[in-house]
LOLUMSE-252728 format. One line per field, with one value per residue (C-alpha): x, y, z; residue number from 1. Coordinates in Angstrom, 2 decimals, m for minus. Example, Ala and Ser with C-alpha at 12.3 -4.5 7.8 and 13.67 -1.06 7.14 Angstrom:
<rs>
px = [12.30:13.67]
py = [m4.50:m1.06]
pz = [7.80:7.14]
num = [1:2]
</rs>
This chain:
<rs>
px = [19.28:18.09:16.57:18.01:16.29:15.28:12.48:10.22:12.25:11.18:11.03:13.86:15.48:16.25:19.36:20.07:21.64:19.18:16.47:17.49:18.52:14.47:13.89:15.61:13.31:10.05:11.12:11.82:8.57:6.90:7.62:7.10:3.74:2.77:3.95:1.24:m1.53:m1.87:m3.18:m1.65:m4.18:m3.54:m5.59:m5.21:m2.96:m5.77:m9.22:m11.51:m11.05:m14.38:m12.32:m9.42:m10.52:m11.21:m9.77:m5.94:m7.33:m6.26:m2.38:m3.14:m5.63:m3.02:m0.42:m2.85:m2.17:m5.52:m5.70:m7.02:m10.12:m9.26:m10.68:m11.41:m11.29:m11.65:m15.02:m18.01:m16.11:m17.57:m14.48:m16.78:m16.54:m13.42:m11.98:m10.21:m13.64:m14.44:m11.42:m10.18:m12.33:m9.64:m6.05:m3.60:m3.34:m1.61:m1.88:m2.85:m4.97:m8.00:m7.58:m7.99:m10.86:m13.15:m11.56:m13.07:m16.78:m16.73:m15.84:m17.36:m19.20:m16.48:m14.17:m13.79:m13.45:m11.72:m9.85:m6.18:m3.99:m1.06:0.18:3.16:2.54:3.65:2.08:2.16:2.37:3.04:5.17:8.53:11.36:14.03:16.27:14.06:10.94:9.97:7.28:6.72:7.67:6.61:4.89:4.42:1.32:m0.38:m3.94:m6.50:m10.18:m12.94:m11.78:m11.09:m8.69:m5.58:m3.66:m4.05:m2.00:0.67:1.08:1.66:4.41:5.70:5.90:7.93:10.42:10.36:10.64:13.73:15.57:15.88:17.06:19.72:18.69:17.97:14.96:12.85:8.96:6.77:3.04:0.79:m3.44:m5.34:m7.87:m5.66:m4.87:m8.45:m8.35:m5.58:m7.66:m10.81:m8.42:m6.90:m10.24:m10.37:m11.77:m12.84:m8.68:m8.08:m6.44:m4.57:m3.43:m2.28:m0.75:1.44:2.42:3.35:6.33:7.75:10.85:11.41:11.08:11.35:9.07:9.33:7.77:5.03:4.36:3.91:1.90:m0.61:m0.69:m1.16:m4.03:m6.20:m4.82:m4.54:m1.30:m3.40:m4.52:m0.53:0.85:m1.69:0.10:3.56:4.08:2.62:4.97:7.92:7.12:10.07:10.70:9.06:5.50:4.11:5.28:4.26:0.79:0.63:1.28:m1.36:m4.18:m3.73:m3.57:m6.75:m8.94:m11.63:m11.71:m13.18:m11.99:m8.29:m8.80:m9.83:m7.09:m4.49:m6.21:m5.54:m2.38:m1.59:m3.08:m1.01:2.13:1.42:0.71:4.11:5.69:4.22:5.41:8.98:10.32:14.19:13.12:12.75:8.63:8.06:5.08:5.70:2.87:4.53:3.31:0.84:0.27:m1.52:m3.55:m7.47:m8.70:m6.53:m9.21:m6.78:m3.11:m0.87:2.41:5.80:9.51:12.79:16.09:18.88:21.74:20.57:19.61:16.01:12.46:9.90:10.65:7.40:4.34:0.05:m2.26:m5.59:m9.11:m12.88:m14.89:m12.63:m15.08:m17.75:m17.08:m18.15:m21.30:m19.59:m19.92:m18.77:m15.81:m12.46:m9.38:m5.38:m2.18:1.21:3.03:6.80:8.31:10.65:12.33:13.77:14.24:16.39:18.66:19.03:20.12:22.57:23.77:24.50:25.98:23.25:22.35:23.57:26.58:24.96:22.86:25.56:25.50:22.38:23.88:26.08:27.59:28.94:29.52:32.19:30.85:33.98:31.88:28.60:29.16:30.54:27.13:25.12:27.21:26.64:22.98:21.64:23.59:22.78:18.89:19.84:21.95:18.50:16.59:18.32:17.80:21.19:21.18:23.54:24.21:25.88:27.64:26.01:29.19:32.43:34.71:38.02:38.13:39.32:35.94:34.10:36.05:35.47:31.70:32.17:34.09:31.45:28.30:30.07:29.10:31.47:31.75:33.17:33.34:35.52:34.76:36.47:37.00:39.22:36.65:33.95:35.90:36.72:32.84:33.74:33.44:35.68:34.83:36.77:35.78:36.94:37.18:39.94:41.22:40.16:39.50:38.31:36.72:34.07:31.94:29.10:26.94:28.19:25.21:25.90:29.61:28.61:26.48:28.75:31.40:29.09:27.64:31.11]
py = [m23.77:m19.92:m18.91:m16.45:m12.86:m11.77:m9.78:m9.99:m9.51:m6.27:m4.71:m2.97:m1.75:1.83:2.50:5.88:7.48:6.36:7.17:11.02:11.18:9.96:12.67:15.37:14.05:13.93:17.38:19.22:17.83:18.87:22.07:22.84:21.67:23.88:26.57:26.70:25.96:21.93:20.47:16.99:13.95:9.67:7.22:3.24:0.84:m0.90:m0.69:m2.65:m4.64:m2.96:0.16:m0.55:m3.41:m2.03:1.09:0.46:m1.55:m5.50:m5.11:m3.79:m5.47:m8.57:m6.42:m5.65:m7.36:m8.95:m9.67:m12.64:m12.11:m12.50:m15.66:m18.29:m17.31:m20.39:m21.37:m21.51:m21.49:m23.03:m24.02:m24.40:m21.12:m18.34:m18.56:m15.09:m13.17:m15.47:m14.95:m11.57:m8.51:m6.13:m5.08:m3.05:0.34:0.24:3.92:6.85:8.46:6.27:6.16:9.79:9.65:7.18:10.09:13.24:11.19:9.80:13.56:16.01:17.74:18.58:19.88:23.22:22.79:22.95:20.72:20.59:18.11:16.00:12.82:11.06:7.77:3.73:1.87:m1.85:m3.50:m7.49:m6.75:m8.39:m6.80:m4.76:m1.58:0.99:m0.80:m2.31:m3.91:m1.53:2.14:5.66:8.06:11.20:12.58:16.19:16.66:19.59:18.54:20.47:22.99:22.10:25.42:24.54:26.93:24.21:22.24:24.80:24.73:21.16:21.56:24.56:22.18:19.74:22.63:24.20:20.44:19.27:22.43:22.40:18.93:20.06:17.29:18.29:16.86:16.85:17.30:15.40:16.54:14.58:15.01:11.97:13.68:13.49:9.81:9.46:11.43:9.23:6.19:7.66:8.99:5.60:3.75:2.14:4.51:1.10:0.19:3.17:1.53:m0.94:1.73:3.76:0.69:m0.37:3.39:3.95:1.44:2.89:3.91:0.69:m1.46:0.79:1.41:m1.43:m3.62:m1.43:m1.56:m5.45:m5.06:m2.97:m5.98:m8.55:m6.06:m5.98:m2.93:m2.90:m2.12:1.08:2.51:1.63:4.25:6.99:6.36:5.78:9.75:11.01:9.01:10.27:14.07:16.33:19.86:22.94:22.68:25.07:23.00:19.36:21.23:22.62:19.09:17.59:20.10:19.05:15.35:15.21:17.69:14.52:14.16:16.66:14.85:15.18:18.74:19.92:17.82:20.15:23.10:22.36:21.40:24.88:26.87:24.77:25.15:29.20:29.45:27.46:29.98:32.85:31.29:31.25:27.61:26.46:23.49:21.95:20.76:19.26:17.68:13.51:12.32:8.65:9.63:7.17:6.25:3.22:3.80:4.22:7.19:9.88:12.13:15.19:16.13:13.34:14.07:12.14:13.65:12.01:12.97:14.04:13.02:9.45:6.72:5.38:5.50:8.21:9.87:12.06:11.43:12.00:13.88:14.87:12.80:14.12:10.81:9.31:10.32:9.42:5.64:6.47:8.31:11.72:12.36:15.69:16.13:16.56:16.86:16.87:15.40:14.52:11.14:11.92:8.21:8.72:5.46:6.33:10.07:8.73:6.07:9.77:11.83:8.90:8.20:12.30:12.73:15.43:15.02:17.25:16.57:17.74:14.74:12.35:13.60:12.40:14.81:17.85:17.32:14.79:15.08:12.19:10.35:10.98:9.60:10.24:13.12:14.81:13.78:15.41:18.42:18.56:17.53:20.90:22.38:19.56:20.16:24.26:23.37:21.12:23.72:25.85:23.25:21.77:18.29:16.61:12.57:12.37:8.95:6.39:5.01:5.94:3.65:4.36:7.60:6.01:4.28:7.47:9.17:5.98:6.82:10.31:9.52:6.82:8.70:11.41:13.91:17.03:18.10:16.56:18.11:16.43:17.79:16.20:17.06:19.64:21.70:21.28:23.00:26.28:25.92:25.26:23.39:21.64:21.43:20.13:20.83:17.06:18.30:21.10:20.08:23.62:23.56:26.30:26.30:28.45:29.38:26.52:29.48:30.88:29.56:32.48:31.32:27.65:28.07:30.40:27.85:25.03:26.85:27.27]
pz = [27.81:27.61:24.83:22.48:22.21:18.95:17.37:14.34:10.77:9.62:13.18:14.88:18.20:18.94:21.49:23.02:20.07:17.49:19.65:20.20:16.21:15.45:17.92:15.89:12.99:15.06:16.33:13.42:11.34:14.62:14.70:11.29:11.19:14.12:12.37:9.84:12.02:12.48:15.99:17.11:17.27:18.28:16.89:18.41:16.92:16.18:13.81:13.36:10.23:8.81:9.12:7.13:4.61:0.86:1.56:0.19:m2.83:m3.16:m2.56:0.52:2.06:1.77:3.31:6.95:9.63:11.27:14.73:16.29:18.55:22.02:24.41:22.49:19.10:17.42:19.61:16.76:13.88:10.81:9.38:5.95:5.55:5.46:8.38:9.02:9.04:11.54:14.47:13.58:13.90:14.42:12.49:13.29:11.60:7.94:7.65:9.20:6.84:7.36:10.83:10.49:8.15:10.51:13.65:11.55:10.95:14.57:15.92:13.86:16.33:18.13:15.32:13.39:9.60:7.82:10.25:10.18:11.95:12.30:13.76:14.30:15.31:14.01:11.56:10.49:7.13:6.10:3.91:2.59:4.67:2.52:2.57:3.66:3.96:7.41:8.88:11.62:11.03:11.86:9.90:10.07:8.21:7.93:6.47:6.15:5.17:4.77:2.09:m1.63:m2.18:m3.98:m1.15:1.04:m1.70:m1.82:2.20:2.13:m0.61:1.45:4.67:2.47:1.39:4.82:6.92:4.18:4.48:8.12:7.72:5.76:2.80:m0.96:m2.29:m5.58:m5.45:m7.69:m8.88:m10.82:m10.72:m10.12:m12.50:m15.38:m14.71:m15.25:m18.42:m19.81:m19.43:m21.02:m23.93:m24.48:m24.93:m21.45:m18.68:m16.79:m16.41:m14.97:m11.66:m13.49:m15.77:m12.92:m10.52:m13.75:m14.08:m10.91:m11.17:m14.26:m12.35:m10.71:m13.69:m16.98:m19.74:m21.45:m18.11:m17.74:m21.63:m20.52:m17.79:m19.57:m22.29:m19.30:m17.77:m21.46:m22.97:m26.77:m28.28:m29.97:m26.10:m24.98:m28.02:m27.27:m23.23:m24.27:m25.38:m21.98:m20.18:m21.75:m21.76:m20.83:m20.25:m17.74:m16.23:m18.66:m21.67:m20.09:m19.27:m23.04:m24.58:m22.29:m23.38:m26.70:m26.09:m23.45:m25.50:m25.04:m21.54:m19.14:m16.00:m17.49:m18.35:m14.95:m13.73:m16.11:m15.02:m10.73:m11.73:m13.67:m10.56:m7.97:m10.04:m10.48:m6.35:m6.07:m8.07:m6.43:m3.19:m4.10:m2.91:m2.32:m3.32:m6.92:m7.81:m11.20:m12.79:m13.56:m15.08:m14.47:m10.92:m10.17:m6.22:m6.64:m3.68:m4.54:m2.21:m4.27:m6.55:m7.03:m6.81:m5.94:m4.38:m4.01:m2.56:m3.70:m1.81:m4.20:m2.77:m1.43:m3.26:m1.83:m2.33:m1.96:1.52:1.83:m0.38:0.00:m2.42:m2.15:m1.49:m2.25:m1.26:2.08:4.74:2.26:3.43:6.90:6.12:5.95:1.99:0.52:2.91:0.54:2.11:1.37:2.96:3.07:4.92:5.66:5.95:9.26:8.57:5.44:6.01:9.32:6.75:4.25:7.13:8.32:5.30:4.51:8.18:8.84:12.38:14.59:16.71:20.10:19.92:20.99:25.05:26.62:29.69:29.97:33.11:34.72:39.11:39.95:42.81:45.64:48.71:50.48:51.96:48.66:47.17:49.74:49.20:45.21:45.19:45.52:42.91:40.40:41.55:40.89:36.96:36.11:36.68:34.48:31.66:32.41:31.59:34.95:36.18:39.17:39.41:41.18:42.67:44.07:41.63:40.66:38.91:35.60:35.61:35.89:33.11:31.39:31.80:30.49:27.54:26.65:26.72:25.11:27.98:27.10:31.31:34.38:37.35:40.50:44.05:46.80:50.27:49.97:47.52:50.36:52.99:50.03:49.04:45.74:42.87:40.07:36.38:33.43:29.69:28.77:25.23:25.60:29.07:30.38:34.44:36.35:40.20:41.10:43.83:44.92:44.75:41.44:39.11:36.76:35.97:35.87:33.79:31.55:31.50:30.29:27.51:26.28]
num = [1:2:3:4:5:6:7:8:9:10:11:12:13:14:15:16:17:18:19:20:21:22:23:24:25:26:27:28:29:30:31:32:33:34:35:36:37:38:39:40:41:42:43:44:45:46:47:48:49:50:51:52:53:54:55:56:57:58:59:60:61:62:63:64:65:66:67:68:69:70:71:72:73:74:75:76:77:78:79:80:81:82:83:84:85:86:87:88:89:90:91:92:93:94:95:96:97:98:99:100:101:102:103:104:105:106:107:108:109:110:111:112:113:114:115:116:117:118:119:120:121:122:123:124:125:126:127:128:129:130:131:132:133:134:135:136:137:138:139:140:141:142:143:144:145:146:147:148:149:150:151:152:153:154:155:156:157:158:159:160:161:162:163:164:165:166:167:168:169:170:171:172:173:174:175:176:177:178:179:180:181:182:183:184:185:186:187:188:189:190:191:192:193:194:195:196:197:198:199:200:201:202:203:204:205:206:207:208:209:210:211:212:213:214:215:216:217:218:219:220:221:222:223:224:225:226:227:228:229:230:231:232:233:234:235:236:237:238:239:240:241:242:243:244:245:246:247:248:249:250:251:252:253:254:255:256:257:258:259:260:261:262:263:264:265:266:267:268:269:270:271:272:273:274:275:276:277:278:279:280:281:282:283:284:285:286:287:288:289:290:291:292:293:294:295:296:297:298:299:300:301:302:303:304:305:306:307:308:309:310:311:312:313:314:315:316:317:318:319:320:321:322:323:324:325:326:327:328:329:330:331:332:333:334:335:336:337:338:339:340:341:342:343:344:345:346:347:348:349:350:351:352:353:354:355:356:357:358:359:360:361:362:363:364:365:366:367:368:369:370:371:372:373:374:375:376:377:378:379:380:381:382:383:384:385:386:387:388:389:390:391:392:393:394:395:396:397:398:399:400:401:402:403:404:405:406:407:408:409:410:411:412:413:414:415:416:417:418:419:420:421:422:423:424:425:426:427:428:429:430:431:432:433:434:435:436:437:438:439:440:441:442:443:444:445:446:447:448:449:450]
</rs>
């Protein structure tokens, strides 16, 4: 009996259509990050595990996926001892953000700082499969490093408004400070809880405040440090206001007041900069990964009910790890995955993406072929997408074909057109049909644009 084909849960196929619709994605981000200066890099799937371990703190480590050592891995082992460090020396990429740390120490003689790049590429995490969360998927990331200037900052929230709005999808930006994160814990009486402070703050949306008031409690937190937090979380109303009740609550901490004073420069370049897009400060904002020193960022689509589609912030010590210390840098990971389930879910992509071809040449016999091929060779040359059938079947089969693949032309030269030097096209949409020349390229080509 055959087996039946699946694939891993978590892990997906891509058909024609979905394929060209990630495209659009890939395309647009693309092109917006070359427009303010960022050069394209790959990294390998996979790291070495002395690479990646330590670097997402504990949740993540569990989440990489190790890979076991090729040959035989299991030759040696002294099963006395852990076993994993023993078989796997290598996992496969859970981000793209270390990858690109360990790339910037590796190649620094060959770079020009600060360095700014991007990369689109998949990444892996063992995680529990849900809506919107997968255990492969694409991201899309864009760092500078080598400059601590808020203006980089600002460009990466410009790239958000900028990539968004050509999507056609309305989105929220959220800005917290790492720094002031920090400050909170020192204010509270535990500045040595500062990540389990932040990891229980970071799921105030998902669970309420209530939850995260008993997650503190389960973490060592004193009801006393929980009421000097409680306020913060709760704060409403304009930058300048949220910034102005902060001051006066983190008066004892000088990492949380240079936190409020990068986030009142970042929010007066944004202003300066004159966005479409809404940016607020949420000091909830808490991404619970450990290499953020700075301004965190997370985006939320409006109009779609999901996770963060877009998030990143900025990292002094990252490089640090691999012997590169004093190298700060900032970025942004769009999640392609989700953005594609917003933009399906909205009906934003582009109707021209259904054709993978404009025109279609019905296959009437050999000798027809013969007589078409240099015109289809002339149309692709002209950036004319064309198929010619492979097969002369019935008509109806052809048109079949057409109709299918959504390809809007059809042209069908027979005999008869041969002898006139012509050619036959239909516009299948509004039944228009006109003959021209075989050496009319111009009118062709005026007709298909049509």
């Amino acid at each position: 009996m055959a087996q039946k084909p699946s694939i891993p849960k978590g892990t997906r196929d891509f058909g024609p259509r979905e394929t060209a619709e990630r495209n659009y994605i890939f395309d647009t981000i693309r092109s917006v990050f070359r427009s303010y200066g960022y050069a394209q890099i790959e990294t390998p799937a996979m790291e070495n595990l002395s690479t990646l371990l330590g670097k997402y703190g504990e949740e993540g480590d569990k989440l990489l996926y190790r890979i076991l050592n090729s040959g035989d891995a299991f030759a040696g082992v002294d099963f006395e001892k852990p076993l994993t460090p023993q078989v796997c020396e290598k996992g496969l990429r859970y981000d793209l953000t270390v990858p690109f740390a360990r790339f910037v120490v590796q190649h620094q003689g060959e770079l020009s700082f600060p360095f700014k790049r991007y990369q689109i590429q998949p990444v892996w995490r063992a995680d529990r499969p849900q809506k919107g969360r997968y255990r492969e998927f694409y991201q899309c990331d864009v760092d500078a490093i080598g400059s601590r200037s808020q203006l980089c900052e600002l460009e990466l929230v410009q790239i958000v408004d900028a990539v968004f709005s050509k999507l056609g999808v309305r989105v929220l930006v959220k800005i917290n400070n790492r720094k002031v994160l920090t400050g909170l814990a020192e204010i509270c009486g535990f500045p040595d809880k500062v990540v389990d402070i932040t990891v229980a703050i970071d799921k105030l949306d998902k669970i309420g405040l209530d939850a995260v008031k008993d997650e503190m409690r389960e973490k060592g937190l004193s009801d006393a440090a929980i009421a000097v937090l409680e306020p913060v979380l709760t704060l409403s109303g304009s930058a300048e206001e949220k910034l102005a009740r902060m001051r006066s609550i983190m008066g004892g901490s000088e990492a949380g007041m240079k936190g409020l004073d990068e986030l009142e420069e970042l929010f007066g370049l944004i202003a300066a900069a004159r966005l479409a897009t809404p940016v607020e400060i949420d000091l909830s904002l808490a991404r619970g990964l450990n290499y953020y020193t700075g301004a965190i960022f997370e985006v939320k689509a409006l109009d779609w009910q999901i996770g963060s589609i877009c998030g990143g912030g900025r990292y002094d010590n990252l490089t640090g790890i691999f012997g590169l210390p004093d190298m700060s840098g900032v970025g942004v990971s769009f999640g392609a995955d989700r953005i594609y389930d917003v933009l399906k879910g909205l009906d934003k992509f582009p109707r021209e993406l259904e054709g993978s071809a404009t025109l279609l040449f019905a296959n009437m016999g050999a000798d027809e072929v013969r007589y078409l091929l240099p015109l289809a060779a002339e149309l692709r040359a002209a950036g004319v997408s064309v198929e010619i059938y492979p097969d002369a079947a019935k008509l109806k089969k052809q048109f079949d074909y057409a109709d299918r693949k959504a390809i809007p032309f059809l042209s069908i030269t027979g005999v008869s057109e041969m002898e006139q030097g012509i050619v036959n096209l239909k516009n299948l949409s509004s039944g228009e049909q006109k003959s021209f020349g075989k050496e009319d390229l111009a009118g062709i080509l005026a007709f298909l644009q049509q």
